[in-house]
Backbone bond lengths (Angstrom), bond angles and torsions (degrees), N, CA, C in turn:
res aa  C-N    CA-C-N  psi(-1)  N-CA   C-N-CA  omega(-1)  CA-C   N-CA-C  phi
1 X - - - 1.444 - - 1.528 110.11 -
2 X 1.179 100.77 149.65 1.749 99.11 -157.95 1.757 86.79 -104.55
3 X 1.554 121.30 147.57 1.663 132.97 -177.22 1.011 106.19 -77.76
4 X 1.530 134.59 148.28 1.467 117.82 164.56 1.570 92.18 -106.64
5 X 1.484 96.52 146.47 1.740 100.59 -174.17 1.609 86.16 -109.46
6 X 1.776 103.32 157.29 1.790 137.96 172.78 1.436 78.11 -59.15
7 X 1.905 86.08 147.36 1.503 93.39 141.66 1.634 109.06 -100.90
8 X 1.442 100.03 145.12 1.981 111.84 179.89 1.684 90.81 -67.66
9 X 1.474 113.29 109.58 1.066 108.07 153.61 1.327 130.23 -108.13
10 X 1.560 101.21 29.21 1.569 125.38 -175.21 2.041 105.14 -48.32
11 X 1.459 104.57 -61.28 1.540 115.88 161.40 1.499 133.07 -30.55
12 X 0.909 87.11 -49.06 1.466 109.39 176.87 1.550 117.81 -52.10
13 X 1.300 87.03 -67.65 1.719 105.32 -179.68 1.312 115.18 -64.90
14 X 1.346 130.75 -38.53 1.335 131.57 159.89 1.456 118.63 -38.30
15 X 1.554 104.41 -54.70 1.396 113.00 -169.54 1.705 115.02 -73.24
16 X 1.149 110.34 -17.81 1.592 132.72 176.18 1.514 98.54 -67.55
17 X 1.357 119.43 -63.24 1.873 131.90 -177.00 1.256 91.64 -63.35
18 X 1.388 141.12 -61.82 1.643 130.87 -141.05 1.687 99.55 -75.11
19 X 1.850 117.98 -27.78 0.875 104.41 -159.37 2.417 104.98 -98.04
20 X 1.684 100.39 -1.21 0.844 138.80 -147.05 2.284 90.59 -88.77
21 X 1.043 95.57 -54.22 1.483 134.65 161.14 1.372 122.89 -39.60
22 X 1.527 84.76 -53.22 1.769 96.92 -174.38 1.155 118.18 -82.00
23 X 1.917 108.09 -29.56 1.124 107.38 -170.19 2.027 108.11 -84.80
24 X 1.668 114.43 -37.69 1.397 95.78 164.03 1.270 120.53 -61.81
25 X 1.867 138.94 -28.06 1.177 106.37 169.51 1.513 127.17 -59.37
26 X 0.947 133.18 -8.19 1.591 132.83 -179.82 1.553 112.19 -92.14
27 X 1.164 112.71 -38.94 1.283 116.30 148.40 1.302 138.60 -30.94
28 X 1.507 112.25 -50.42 1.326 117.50 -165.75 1.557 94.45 -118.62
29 X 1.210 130.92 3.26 1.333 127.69 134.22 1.439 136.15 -47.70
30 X 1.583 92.69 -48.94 1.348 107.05 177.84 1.886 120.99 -57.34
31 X 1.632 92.26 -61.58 1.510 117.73 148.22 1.225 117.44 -22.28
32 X 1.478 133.48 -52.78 1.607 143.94 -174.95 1.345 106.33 -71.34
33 X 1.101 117.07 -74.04 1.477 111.72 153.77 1.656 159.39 -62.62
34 X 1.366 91.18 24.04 1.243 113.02 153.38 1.577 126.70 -60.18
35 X 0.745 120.95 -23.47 1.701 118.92 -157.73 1.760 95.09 -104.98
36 X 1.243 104.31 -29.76 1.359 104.05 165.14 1.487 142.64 -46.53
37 X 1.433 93.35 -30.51 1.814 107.57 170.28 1.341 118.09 -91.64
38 X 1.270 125.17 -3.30 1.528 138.27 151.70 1.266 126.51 -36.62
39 X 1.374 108.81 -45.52 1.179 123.23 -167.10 1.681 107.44 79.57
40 X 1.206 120.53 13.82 1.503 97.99 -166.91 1.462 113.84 -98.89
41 X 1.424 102.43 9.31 2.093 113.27 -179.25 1.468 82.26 -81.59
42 X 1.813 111.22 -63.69 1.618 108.56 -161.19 1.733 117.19 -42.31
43 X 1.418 108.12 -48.98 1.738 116.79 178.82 1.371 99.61 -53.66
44 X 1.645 120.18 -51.23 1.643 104.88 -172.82 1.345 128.25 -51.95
45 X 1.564 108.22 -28.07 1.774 117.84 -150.60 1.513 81.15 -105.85
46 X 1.409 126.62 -3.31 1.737 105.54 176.23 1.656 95.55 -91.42
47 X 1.508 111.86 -37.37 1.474 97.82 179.15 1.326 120.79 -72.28
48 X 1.283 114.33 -22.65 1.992 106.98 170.09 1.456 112.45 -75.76
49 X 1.387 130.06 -46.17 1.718 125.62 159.68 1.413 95.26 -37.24
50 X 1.172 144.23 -36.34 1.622 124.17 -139.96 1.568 96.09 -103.11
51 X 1.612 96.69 -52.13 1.871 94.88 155.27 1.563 133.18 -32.77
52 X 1.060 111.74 -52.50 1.474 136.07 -162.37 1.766 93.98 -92.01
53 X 1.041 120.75 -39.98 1.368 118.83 175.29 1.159 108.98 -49.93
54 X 1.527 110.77 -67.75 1.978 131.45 -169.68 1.703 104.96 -57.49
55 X 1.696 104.79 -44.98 1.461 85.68 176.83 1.275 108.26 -68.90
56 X 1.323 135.81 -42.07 1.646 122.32 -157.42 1.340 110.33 -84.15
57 X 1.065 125.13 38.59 1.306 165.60 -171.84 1.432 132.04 -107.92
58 X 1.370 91.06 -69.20 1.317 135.44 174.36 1.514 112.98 -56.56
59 X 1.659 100.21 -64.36 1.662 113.09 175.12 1.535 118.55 -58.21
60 X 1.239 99.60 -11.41 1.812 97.21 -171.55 1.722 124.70 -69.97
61 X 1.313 117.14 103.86 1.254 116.51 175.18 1.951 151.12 -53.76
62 X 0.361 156.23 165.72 1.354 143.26 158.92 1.229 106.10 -108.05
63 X 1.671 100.64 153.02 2.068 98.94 171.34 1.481 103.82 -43.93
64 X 1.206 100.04 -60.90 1.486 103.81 -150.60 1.402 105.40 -51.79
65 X 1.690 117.56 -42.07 1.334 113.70 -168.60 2.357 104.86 -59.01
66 X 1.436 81.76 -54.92 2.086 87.51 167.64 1.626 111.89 -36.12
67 X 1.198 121.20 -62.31 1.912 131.26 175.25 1.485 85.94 -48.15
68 X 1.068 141.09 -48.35 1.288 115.10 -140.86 1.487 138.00 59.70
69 X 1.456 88.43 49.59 2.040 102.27 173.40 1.231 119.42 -132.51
């Protein structure tokens, strides 16, 4: 009587996960960068420069004020 042999579908299944993988990372790439077309990072980082501007600004001395006269 002749055996019937498995097929190795060891390959298979790998290639199912690797490609399985690839496709949620692009996904949730996409997802990540969403908030980016908002504009609402750009508005934040103009109001912290603008913060950081006014104070360093702010801190700036004069001789005279350093002498103390």
């Amino acid at each position: 009587m002749a055996e019937v042999e498995e097929k190795d579908n060891l390959w298979l299944i790998v290639g199912v996960c690797i490609a399985a993988i690839i496709v949620l990372v692009v996904m949730l790439k996409a997802d990540e960068t969403k908030h980016l077309a908002s504009g609402a990072v750009a508005e934040s980082q103009k109001e912290v420069f603008t913060k950081i501007e006014k104070r360093h600004t702010s801190n700036t001395s004069t001789a005279e004020q350093i002498s103390g006269k």
